[in-house]
C-alpha positions in Angstrom: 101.2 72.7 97.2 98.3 73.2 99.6 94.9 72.7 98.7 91.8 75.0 98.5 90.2 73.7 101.4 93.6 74.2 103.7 93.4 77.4 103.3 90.4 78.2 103.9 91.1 76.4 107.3 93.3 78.6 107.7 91.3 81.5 107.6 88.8 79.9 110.2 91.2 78.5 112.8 95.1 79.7 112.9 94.7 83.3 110.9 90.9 84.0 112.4 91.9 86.7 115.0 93.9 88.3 112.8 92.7 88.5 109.3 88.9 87.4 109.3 88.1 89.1 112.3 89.6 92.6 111.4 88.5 92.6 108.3 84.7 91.8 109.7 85.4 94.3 112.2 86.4 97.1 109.4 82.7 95.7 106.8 80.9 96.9 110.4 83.4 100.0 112.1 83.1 101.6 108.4 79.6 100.8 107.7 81.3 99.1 104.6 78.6 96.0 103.1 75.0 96.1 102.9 72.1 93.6 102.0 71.9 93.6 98.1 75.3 95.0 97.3 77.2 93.5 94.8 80.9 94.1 95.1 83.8 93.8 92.6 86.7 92.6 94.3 89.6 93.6 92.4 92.4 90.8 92.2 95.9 92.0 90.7 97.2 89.3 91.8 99.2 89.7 95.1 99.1 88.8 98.3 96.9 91.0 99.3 94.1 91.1 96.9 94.2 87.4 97.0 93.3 87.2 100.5 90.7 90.1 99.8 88.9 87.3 97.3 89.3 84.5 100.0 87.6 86.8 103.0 84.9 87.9 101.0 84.0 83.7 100.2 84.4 83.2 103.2 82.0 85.9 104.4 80.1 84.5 101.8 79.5 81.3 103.8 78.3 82.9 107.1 76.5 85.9 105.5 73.9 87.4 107.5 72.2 88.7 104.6 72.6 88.6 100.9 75.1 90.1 98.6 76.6 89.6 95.7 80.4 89.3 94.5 82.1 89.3 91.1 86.3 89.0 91.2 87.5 91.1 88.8 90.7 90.5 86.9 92.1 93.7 84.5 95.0 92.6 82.7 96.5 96.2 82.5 99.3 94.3 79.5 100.6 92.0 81.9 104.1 89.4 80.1 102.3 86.0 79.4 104.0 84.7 83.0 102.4 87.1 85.2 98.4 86.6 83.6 99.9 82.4 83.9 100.4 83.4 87.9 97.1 85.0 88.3 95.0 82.4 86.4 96.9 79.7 88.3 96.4 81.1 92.1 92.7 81.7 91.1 92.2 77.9 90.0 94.1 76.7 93.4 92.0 79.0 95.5 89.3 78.5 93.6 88.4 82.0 93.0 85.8 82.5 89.6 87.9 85.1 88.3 86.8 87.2 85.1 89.6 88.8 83.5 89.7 91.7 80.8 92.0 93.2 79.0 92.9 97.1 79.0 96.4 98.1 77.1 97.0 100.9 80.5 101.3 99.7 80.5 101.4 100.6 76.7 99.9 104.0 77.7 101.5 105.4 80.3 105.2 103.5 79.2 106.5 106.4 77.7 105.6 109.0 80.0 108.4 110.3 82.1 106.5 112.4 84.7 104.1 110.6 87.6 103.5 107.1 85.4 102.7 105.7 88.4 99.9 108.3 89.1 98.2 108.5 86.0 98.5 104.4 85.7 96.6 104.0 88.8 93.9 106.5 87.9 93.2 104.9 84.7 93.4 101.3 86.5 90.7 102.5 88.8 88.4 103.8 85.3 88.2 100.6 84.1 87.9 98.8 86.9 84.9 100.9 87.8 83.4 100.5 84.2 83.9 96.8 84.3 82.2 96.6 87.8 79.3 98.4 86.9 79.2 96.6 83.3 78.6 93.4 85.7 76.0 95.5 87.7 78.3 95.7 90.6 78.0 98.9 92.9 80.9 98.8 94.8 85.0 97.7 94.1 86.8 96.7 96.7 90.7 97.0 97.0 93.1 95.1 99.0 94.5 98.0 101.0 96.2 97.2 104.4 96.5 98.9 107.9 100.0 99.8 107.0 99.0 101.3 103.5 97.1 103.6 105.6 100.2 104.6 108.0 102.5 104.8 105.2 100.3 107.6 103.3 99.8 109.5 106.2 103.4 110.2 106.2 103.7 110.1 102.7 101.3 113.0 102.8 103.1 114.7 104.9 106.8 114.4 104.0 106.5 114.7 100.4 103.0 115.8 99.6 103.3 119.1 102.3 99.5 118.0 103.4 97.2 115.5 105.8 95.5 113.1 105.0 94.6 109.5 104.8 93.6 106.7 102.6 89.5 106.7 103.6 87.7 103.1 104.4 85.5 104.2 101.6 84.5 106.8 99.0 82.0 108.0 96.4 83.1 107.7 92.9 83.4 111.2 91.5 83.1 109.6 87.6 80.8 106.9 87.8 77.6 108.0 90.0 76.0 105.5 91.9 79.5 103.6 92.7 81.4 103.2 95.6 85.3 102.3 96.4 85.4 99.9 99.9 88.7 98.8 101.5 87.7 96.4 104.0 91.7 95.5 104.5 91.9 98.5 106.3 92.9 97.0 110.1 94.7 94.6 108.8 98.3 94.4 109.2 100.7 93.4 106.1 103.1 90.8 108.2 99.6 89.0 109.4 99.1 88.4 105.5 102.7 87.7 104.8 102.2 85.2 107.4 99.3 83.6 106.3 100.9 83.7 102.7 104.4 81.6 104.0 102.0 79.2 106.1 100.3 78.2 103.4 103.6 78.0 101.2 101.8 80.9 98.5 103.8 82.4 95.8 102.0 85.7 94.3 103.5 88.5 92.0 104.9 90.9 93.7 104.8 93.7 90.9 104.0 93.2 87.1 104.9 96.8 86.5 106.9 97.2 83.1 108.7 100.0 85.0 110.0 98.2 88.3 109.2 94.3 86.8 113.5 94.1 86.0 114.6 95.0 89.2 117.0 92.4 90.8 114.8 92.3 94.1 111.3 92.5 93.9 110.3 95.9 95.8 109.2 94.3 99.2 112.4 93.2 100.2 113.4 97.1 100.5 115.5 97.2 97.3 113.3 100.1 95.4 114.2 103.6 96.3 110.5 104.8 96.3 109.1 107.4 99.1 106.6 104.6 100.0 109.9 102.1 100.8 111.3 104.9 102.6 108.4 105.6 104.7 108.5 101.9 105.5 112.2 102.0 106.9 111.3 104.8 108.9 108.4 103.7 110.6 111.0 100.8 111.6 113.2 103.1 113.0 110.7 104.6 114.6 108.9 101.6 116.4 112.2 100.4 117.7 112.4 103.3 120.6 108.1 103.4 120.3 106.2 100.4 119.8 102.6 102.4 119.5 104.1 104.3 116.8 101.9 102.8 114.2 99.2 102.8 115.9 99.3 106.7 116.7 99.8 107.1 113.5 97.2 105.8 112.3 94.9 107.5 115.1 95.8 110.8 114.4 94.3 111.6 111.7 91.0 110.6 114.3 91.9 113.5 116.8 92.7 115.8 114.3 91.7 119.2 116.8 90.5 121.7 113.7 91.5 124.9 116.8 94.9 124.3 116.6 95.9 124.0 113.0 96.8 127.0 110.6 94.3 125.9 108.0 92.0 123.2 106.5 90.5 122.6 103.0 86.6 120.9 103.0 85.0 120.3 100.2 88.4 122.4 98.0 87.5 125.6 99.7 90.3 126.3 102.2 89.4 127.8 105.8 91.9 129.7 107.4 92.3 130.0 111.6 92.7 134.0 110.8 88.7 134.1 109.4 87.4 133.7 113.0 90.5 134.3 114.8 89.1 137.7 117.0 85.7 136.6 117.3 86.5 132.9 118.8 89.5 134.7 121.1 91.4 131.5 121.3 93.4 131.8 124.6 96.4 130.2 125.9 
């Protein structure tokens, strides 16, 4: 079992380029932290949030100005094993975690149609109402660069629409707070790496609805469109290896003259309104 402080040296020396830097590169390309923030980092306890907490000390220890940080447990109705993991990967990481409880799993259980939707909106409620509770302004999730890939195409393939999964955004319900993902140039087999290295075990889903499967869902046994999307952007980098990352830049040249429509702001905006007064030419 490796100790705190290995870790951490593994942040500043082998996984520095990597993970430290990109996500220091994302706090500044997305205008993300500022002096006398204080940011909930949400920890569900895998892989990824974990190395969200373990950044953000470390940013903590070369801050060039002051913020403040709160990690922010919810135990949605986790089995007794899964909170055990969490509390125990806090401890050996030595991440102040402060866990509440919320009964979310008993709530959405029984619903047959999008659990997984309405679960996540009510996880971010609370999590947002805890934050500020603790005078926090901002919540930051442990989103990765391949997160964002995978719902472009999500988007896309199943939801007829583009978009993306934003850096940042305004809370619509709680005014005044803000959702951050500084994870967001980070890619998932650096973490997976630095996760093996340092010879981590985190849950890999405490879902009551997906918790029984044989396989956990990251080694590609779940039939979900987000596994899906996964495989095909394998397929896909195999012929193209910049596949990924044009993915992930298109939605940066999106070129509003040559689409049908576009929504801003829920009103939609049609290329016919200024068609014959812009004379678009070929």
């Amino acid at each position: 079992m490796p100790t705190n402080a290995e870790i951490e040296q593994s942040l500043r020396k082998k996984f520095k380029k990597p993970l430290f830097s990109k996500f220091a590169k994302a706090l500044n390309t997305y205008d993300l932290l500022h002096e006398g923030d204080r940011v909930a980092v949400c920890i569900s306890g895998g892989k990824d949030s974990m190395l969200l907490a373990k950044l953000f000390q470390e940013l903590k220890r070369h801050r060039k100005f002051e913020f403040g940080l709160e990690f922010l447990v919810m135990d949605p109705g986790y089995h007794e094993k899964n909170r055990a993991m969490i509390e125990k990967n806090a401890a050996l990481m030595d991440i102040p975690v402060t866990i509440f409880q919320s009964e979310i799993f008993d709530s959405v259980y029984g619903i047959e149609k999008n659990p997984c939707y309405l679960c996540a909106r009510m996880r971010r409620g609370y999590l947002y109402a805890k934050a500020r509770e603790l005078g926090c302004n901002k919540i930051a999730l442990g989103h990765h660069y391949d997160d964002v890939i995978e719902t472009i195409l999500m988007g896309m393939l199943y939801g007829a629409q583009v978009q993306t999964m934003m850096p940042k955004l305004h809370s619509t319900n709680f005014a005044g707070m803000e959702l951050i993902r500084p994870m967001y140039l980070i890619r998932e087999d650096d973490i997976r790496h630095w996760r093996d290295y340092n010879g981590l075990t985190f849950l890999q889903c405490a879902c009551r609805f997906t918790e029984n499967l044989a396989k956990p869902a990251e080694q590609g046994q779940s039939d979900s469109a987000r596994i899906e999307v996964k495989k095909l952007i394998a397929q896909l980098k195999e012929k193209n290896p910049f596949v990924e990352a044009n993915i992930f830049k298109s939605v940066e040249n999106v070129n509003v003259n040559t689409v049908i429509a576009y929504k801003k702001d829920g009103v939609t905006h049609h290329f016919l309104d200024h068609y014959d007064g812009d004379q678009t030419t070929c």
